[in-house]
C-alpha positions as CSV (number, residue, x, y, z in Angstrom):
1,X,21.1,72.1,-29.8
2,X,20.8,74.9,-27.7
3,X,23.3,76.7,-25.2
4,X,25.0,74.2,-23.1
5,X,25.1,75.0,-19.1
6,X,28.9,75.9,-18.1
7,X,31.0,72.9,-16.4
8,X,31.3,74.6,-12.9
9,X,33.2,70.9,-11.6
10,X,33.1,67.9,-12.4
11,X,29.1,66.9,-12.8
12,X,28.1,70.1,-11.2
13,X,26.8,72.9,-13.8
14,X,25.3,75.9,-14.2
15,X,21.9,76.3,-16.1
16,X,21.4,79.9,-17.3
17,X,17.6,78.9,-18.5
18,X,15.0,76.3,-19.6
19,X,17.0,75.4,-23.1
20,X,19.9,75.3,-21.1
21,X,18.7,72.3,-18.3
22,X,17.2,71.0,-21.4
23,X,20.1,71.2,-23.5
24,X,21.9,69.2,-20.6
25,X,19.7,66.5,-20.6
26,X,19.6,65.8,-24.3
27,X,23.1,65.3,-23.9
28,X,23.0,62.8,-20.6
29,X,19.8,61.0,-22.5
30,X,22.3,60.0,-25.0
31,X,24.2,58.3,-22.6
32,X,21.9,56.6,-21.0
33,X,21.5,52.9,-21.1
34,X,19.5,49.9,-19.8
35,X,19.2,50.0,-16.0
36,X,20.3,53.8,-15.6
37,X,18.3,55.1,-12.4
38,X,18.1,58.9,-12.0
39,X,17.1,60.5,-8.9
40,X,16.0,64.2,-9.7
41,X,15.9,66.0,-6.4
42,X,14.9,70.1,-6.1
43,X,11.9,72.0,-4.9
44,X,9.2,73.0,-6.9
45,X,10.4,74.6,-10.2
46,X,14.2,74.2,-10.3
47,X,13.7,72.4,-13.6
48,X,13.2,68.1,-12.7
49,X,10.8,68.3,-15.9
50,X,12.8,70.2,-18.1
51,X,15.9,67.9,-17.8
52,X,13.6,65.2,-18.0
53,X,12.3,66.4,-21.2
54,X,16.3,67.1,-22.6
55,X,16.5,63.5,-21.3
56,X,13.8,61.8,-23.6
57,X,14.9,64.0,-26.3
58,X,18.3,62.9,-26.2
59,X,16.9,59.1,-26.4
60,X,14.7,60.3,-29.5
61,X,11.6,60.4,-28.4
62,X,9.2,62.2,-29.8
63,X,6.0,62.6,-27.1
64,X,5.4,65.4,-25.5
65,X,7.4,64.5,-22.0
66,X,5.2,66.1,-19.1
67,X,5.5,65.6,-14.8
68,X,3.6,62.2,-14.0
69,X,2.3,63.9,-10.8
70,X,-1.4,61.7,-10.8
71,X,0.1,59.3,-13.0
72,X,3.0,58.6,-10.7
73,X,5.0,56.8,-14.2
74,X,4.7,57.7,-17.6
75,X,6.5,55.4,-20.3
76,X,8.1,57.2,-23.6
77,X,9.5,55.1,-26.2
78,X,13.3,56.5,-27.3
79,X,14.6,55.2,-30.9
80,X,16.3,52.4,-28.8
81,X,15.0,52.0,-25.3
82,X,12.1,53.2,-23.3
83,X,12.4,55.7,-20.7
84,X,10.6,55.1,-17.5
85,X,9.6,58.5,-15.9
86,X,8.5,58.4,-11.9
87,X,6.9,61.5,-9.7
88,X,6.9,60.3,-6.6
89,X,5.5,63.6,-4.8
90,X,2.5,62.3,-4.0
91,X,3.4,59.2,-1.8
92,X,3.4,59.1,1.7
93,X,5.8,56.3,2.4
94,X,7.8,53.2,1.1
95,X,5.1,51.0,1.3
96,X,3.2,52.7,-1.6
97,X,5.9,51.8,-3.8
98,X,4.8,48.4,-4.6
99,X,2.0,50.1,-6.6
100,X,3.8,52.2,-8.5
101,X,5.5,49.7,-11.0
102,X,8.9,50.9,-10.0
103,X,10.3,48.1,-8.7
104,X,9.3,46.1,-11.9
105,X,11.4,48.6,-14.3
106,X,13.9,49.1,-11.9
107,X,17.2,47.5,-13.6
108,X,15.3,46.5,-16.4
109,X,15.2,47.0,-20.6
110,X,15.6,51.1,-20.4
111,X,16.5,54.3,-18.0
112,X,14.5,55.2,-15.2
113,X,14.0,59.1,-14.3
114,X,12.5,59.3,-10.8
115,X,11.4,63.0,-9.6
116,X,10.7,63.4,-6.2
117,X,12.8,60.0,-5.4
118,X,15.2,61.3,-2.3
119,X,13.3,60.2,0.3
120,X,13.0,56.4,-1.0
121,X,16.3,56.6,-1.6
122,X,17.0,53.2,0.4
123,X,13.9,51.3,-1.3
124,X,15.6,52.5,-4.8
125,X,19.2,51.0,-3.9
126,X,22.8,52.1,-4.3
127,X,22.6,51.7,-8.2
128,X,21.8,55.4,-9.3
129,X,22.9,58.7,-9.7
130,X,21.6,61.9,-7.7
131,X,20.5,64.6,-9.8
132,X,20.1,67.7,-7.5
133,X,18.7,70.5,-9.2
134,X,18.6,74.3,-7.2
135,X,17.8,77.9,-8.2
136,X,20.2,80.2,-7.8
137,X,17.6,82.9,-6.8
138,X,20.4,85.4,-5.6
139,X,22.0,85.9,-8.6
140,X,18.9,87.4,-10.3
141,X,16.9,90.7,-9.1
142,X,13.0,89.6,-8.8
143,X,11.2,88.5,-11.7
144,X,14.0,87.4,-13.3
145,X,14.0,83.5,-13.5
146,X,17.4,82.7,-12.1
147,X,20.0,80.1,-13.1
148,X,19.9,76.9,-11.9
149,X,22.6,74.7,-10.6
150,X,22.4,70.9,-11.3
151,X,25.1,68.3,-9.8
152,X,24.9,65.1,-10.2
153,X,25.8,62.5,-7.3
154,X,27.2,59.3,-8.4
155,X,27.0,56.4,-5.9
156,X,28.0,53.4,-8.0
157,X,30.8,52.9,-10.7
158,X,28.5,52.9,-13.4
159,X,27.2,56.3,-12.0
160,X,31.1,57.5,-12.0
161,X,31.0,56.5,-15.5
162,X,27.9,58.4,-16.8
163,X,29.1,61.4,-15.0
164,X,33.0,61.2,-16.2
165,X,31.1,61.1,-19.7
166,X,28.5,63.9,-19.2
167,X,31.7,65.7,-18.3
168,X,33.9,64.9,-21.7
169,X,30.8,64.9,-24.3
170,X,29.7,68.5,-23.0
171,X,33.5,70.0,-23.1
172,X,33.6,68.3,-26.7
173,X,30.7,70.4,-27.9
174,X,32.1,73.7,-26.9
């Protein structure tokens, strides 16, 4: 595995690159379980993908994990669950959400990633966790892809729980 981010507090970390953010979701996509929502938020290129892609490597799959930005979902099969992957960045409003499929994976038989997801946030529900992902552009000089910081926002107890083990099974690898 590559080089874990560094605990900054509890489920906030710091990102020093790409095999970092992706290092950190291998170990959340372990942890993952049926129903888990996700709600990656972060402007263009703080790294929504590439924690996506730790994610689904975490839950063993194997596809090549890419940004469903025309697709709005993509579907990956892990060695034990699927992972349902969401780009909403295209959508307008809430009402285009019926035809997305979200709603009918939602709580359902594997872990949904949404990117893009924060401003649906009410049509989602309280059951999910708020990834916020943001460069930390000055801590770098220019052209020097800065560190990212990624925190993660519980808002239920099973959200507590995924955090509060993020937390242990990252200071048990070091």
């Amino acid at each position: 595995m590559e080089a874990l981010p560094s605990i900054e507090a509890r489920g906030t970390y710091v990102s020093r690159n790409r095999e970092s953010t992706i290092a950190l979701g291998e170990v959340l996509g372990t942890l993952l379980g049926e129903g888990d929502v996700l709600v990656l938020t972060g402007d263009l290129g703080a790294g929504k993908t590439q924690l996506t892609k730790g994610i689904a490597r975490g839950m063993g799959v194997t596809d090549d994990v890419t940004s469903p930005t025309f697709t709005i979902e993509m579907v990956y099969q892990g060695s034990k669950l699927p992972l349902y992957h969401f780009d909403l960045y295209r959508l307008d409003g809430p009402d285009q959400l019926d035809d997305t499929g979200l709603f009918d994976v939602l709580g359902s038989d594997g872990p949904c990633v949404i990117e893009w997801g924060e401003q649906f946030a009410e049509q989602i529900g309280g059951e999910r966790v708020d990834v916020f992902l943001s460069r930390l552009d000055d801590e770098v000089g220019a052209g020097v892809e800065p560190p990212r910081r990624i925190r993660l926002q519980a808002h239920d107890r099973r959200g507590e729980e995924l955090v509060d083990a993020l937390d242990a099974a990252l200071a048990a690898r070091r």
